[in-house]
TIVO-422106 format. One record per residue: x, y, z of N, C-alpha, C in turn. Coordinates in pm, whole numbers, plus 50000, padded with zeros to 5 digits. Layout:
% residues N
XYZXYZXYZ ...
This chain:
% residues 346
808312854650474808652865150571807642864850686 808522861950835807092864950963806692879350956 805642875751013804452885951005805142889251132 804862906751169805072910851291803792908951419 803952909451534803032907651619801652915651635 801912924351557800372932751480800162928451371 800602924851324799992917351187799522905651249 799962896751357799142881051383798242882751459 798022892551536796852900051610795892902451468 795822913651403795022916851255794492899951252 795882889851209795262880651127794332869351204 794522870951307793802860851463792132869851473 792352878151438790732888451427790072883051329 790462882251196790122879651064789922868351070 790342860451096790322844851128788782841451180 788532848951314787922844651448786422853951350 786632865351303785342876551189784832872351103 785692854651029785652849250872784162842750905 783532848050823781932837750780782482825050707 782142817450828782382801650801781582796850644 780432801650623779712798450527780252803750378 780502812350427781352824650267782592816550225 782492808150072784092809749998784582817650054 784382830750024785412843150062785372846250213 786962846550294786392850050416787142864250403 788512864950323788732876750356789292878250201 789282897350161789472899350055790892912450038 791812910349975793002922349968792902924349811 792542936549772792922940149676792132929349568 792902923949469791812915649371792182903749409 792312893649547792632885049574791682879249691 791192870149688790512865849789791072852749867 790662854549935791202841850070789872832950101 790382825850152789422813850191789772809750300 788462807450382788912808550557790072794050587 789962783050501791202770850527792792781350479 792552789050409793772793750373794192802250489 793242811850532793652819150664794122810950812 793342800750795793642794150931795122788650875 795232783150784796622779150786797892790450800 797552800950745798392816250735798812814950902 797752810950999797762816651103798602804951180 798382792251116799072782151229800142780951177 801112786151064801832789051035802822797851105 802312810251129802652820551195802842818651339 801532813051400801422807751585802922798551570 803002788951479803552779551536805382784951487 805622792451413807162802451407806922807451606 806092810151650806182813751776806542804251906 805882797851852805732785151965805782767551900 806392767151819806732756451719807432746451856 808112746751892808862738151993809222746952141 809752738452230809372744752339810292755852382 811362757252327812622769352349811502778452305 811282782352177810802789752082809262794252184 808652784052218807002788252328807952794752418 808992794452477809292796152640809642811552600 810362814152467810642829752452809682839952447 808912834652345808312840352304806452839452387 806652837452514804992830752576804582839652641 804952857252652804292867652685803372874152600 804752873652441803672881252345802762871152266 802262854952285801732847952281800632847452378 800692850652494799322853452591799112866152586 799352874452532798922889852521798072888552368 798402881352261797532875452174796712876552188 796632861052249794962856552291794662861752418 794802877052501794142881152610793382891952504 794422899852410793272908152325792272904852233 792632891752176791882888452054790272883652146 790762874152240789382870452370788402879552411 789182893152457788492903752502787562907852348 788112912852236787342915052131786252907952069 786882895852108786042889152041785062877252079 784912878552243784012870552338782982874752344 782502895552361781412895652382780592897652243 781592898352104780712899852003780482888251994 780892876452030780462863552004778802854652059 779232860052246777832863252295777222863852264 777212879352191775962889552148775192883152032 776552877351927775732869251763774772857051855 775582849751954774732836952031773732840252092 773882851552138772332849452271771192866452269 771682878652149771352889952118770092885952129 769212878452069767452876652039766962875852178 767952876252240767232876352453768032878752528 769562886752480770362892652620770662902952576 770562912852622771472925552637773402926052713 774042924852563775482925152638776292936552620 776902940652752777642950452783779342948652823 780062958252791781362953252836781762966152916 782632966153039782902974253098784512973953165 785292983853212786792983853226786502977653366 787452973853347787912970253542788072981153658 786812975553757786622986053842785112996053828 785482995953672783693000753664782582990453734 781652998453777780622990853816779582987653691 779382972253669778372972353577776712968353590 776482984053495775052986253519773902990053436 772572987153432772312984553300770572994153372 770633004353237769363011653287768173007853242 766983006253359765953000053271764773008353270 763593004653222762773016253221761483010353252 761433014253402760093005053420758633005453398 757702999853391756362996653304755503005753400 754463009753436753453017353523753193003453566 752682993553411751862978153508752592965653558 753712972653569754852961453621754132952653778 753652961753862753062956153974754402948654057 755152937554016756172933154088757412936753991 758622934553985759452933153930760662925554006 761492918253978762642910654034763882908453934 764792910653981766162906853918766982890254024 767012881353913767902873353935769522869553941 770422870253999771332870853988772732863554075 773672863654063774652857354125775142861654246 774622859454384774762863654485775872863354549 777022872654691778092867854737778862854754742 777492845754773777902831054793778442823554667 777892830154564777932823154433776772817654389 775872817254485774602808454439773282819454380 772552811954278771802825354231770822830954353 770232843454359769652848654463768662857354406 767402858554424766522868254367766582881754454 766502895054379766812907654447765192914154390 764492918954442763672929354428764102946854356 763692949054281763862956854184763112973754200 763412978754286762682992454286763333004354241 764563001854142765193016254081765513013753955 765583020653899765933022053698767423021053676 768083018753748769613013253739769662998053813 770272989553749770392977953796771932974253798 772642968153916774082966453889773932950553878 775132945153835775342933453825776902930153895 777202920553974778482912154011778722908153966 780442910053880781042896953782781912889853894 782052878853846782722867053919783912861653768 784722857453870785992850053701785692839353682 785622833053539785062819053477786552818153424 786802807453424788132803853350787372790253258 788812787053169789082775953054790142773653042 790362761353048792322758552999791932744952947 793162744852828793642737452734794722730452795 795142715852801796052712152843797002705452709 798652710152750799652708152628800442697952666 800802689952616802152680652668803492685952630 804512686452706805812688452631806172685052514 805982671252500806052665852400805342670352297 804242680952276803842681952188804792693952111 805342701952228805912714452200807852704552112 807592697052162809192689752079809112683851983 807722676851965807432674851833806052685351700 806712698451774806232707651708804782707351642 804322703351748803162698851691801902705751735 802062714051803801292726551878800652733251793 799482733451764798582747051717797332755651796 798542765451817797432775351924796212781751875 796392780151735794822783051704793622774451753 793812764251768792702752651818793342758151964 794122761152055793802758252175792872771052211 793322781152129792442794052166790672789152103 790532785452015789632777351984788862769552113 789152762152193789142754952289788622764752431 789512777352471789182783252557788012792952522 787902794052409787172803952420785732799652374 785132787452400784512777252393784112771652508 785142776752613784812770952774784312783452773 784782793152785784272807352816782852809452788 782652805052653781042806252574779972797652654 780792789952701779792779652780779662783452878 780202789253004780192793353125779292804053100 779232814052988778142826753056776772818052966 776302805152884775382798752887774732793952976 775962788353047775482774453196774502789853326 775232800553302774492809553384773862816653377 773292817753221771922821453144770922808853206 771242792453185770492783453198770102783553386 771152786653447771022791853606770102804153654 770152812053570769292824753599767872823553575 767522817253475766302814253380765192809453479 765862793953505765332784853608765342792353718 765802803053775765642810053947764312813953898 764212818153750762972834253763761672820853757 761382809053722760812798953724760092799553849 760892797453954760912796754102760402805254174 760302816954099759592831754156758552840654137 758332829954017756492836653941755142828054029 754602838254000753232831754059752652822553968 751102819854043750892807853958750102808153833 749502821153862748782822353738749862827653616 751202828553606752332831053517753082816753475 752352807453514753172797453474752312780953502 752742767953408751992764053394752672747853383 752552739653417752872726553348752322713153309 752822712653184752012699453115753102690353063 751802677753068752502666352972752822675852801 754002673152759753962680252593753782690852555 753092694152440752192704252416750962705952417 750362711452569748892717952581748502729452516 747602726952411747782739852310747162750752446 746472743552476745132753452623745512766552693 746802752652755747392756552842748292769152828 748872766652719750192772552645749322786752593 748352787552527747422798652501747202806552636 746432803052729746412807652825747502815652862 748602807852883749792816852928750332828852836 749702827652711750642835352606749152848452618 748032844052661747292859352685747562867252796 748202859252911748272870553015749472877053001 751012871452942752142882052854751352889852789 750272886652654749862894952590749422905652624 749062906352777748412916652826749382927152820 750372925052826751542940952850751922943252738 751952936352638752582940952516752742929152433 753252932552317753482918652196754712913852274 754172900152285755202889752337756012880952254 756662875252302757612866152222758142854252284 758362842852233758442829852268759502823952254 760612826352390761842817452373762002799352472 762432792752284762392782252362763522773152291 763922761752318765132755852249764292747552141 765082744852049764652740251915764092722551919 764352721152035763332703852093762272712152138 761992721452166760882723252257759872731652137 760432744352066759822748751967759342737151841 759942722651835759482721751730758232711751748 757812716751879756362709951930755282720551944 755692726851963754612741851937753792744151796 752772736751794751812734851658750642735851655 749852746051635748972747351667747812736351610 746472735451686745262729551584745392723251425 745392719151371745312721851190744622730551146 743342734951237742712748351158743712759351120 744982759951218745212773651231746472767451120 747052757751084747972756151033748142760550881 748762766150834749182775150701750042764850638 750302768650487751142763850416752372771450451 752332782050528753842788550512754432780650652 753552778950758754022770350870754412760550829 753672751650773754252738550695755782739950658 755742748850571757182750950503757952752950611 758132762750701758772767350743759342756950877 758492745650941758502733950987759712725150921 759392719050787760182712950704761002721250687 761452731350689762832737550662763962741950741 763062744850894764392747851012764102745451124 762912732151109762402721051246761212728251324 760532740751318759712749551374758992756951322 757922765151370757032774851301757462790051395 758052794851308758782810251314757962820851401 756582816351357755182827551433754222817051481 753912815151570752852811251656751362815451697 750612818551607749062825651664749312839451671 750382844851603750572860651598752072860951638 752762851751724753682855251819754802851151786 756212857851798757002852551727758122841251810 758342834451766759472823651795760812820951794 762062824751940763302823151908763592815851979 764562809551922765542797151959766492798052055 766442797352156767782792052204768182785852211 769862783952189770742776552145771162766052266 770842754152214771612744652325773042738152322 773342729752463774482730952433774822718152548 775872712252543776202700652643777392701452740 777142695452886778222697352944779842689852910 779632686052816780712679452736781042673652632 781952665552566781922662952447780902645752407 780622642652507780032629752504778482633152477 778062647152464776452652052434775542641052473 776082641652618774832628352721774252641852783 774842651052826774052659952941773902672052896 772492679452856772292691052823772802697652907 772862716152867773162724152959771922733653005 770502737752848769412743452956768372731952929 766902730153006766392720953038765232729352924 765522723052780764312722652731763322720352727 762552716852832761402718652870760302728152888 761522739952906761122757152966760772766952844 759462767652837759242781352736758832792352808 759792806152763759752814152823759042828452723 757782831652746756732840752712757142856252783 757792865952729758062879052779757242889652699 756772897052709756262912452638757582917052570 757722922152466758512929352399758422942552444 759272952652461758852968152538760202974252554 760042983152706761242984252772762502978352747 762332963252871763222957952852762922944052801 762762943052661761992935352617762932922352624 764752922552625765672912952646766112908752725 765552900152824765412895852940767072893253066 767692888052985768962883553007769962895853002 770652897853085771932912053092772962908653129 773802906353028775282899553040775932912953009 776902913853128777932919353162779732915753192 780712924453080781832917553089782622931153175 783582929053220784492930853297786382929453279 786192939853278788272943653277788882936153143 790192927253192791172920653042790882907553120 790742901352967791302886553039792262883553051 792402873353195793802867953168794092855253130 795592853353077795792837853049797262839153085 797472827653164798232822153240798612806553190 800042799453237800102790253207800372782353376 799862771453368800322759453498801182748053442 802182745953537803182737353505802552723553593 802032712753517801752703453640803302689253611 803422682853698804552671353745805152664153623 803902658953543804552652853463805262661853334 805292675653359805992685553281804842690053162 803912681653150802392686153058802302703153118 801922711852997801422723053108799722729653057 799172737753115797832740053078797782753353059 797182757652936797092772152940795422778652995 795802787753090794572791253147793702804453141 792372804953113792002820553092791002824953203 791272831753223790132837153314789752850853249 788172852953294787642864053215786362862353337 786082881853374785402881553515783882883853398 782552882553466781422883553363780292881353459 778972892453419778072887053529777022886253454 775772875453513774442874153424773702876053550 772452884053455771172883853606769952884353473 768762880953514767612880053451766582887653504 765822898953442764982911753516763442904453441 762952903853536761292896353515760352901253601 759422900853569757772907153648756602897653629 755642902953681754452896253635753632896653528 754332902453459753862903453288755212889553162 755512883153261756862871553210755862856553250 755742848053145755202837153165755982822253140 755562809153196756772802953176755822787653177 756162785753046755502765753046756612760152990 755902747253085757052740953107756422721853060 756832718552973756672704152958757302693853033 756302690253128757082680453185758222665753133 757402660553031758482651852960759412653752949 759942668752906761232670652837762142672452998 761352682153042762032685653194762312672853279 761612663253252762252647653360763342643753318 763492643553134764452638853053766032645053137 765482663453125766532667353156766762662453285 766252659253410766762660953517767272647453515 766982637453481767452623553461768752626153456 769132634453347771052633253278771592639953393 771332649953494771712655953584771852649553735 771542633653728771092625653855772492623853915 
């Protein structure tokens, strides 16, 4: 028996909620499911919708109304699990202005917000009020279908929603990795520092003048953290372990250590997307989460018909990132890794 169009909504949630790691992803009564069993429940169901192309052409409103709600639900909790240890994410209706209150330090001395200017290009703004707005701009993703796939029923919109919402994840990354690098560009010099590798010196240095405002914290990508080692005097058996077990040392000389997640401009993983090179030293406090991602209205998804009758399904979703930094934000930078990166970018 088909499931009604609230029930494949429910089951497209459950699906997208299932802990990949858990046997159990979902549980009814004394019966448990297993996330291969749900995904199949579901391409089962997608494809009674859109199985061949009569069947997509009827039914391709309440098929993009699907995936415009399931996207909206489930983009910025996705964010938030990806990038929470250093962004603050917000979602807001269309038309609201989005704005994020901050609470500023007595020893702030400068403060600056980075962000996505009219032009599109990032722009640094000076910061003198406890409300900060942000500009969303629309990022799209599309999946491209062949007819032929829709005649030989061979369509599963679970992977294409899979697919977009994967471009989507990447676009508010690529402008985390855009924002990051502006605030680089805007610190003075005694906030920032660069060496061959790891200069323990150097890297100390920078992590006392953050220390000065408050307990700091050390975001860096997992090539770059798993060079951060101190002396052997200072080295512990729990560092050791903790090295051999998830490539890094968790605490640093008091200070703690998060990862950000990297990621490539494509499937050929030749070209990073942030330039691990960059460790970024903030005070914990106020606004101790540097990054303020902001979402905006419904998404949409649309389809394009191109010549050879192939068509592409398209999403757009509006979203803004800006990065709020002062002179209590420090930033080393290894040159090795940073040439590496700029090399793949030539």
């Amino acid at each position: 028996m088909a499931l009604s169009i609230k029930e494949i909504k429910q089951l497209m949630l459950t699906v997208a909620k299932a802990d990949r790691k858990s046997p159990v992803a979902y549980s009814f009564g004394e019966k448990n499911y297993g996330l291969s069993e749900l995904n199949e429940a579901l391409r089962v169901e997608l494809n009674t919708l859109a199985g061949n192309f009569n069947s997509y052409r009827r039914n391709q409103l309440d098929i993009f109304e699907l995936m415009q709600e399931v996207i909206d639900l489930i983009l910025p909790k996705k964010v938030l699990e990806q990038y929470g240890a250093f962004a603050e994410v917000k979602t807001y209706s269309q038309g609201d202005k989005p704005t994020f209150i901050l609470k500023l330090s007595k020893m702030r001395a400068k403060q600056f917000v980075t962000r996505v200017g009219l032009a599109g290009i990032y722009e640094v703004f000076k910061l003198d009020k406890t409300v900060m707005e942000i500009t969303c701009e629309a990022y799209g993703g599309a999946a491209q279908i062949g007819l032929e796939e829709f005649l030989d029923g061979a369509v599963d919109f679970g992977e294409i929603l899979d697919i977009v919402m994967l471009g989507l994840d990447e676009s508010v990354y690529r402008e985390i990795a855009k924002s990051l690098i502006t605030v680089n560009e805007q610190l003075q010099a005694a906030n920032k520092g660069a060496y061959t590798g790891f200069n323990e010196a150097g890297f100390d240095k920078l992590l006392n003048v953050a220390r000065a405002y408050g307990e700091p914290v050390i975001y860096a990508t997992l090539e770059m953290a798993s060079l951060i080692v101190p002396v052997t005097a200072w080295v512990s058996q729990n560092m050791i372990d903790a090295r051999n077990n998830v490539g890094y040392i968790g605490v640093y000389k008091g200070t703690k250590v998060v990862i950000l997640p990297q990621s490539f401009e494509d499937e050929t993983n030749l070209v990073q997307v942030i330039d691990p090179g960059f460790v970024y030293i903030i005070p914990s406090g106020a606004n101790s989460k540097p990054v303020k991602i902001a979402f905006e209205g419904q998404t949409i998804v649309d389809e394009a018909k191109n010549r050879d009758q192939s068509r592409e399904v398209q999403v757009y979703k509006k979203f803004g990132v800006a990065t709020v930094a002062s002179n209590n934000m420090c930033i080393y930078e290894n040159t090795t890794l940073s040439a590496e990166f700029s090399a793949q970018h030539v």
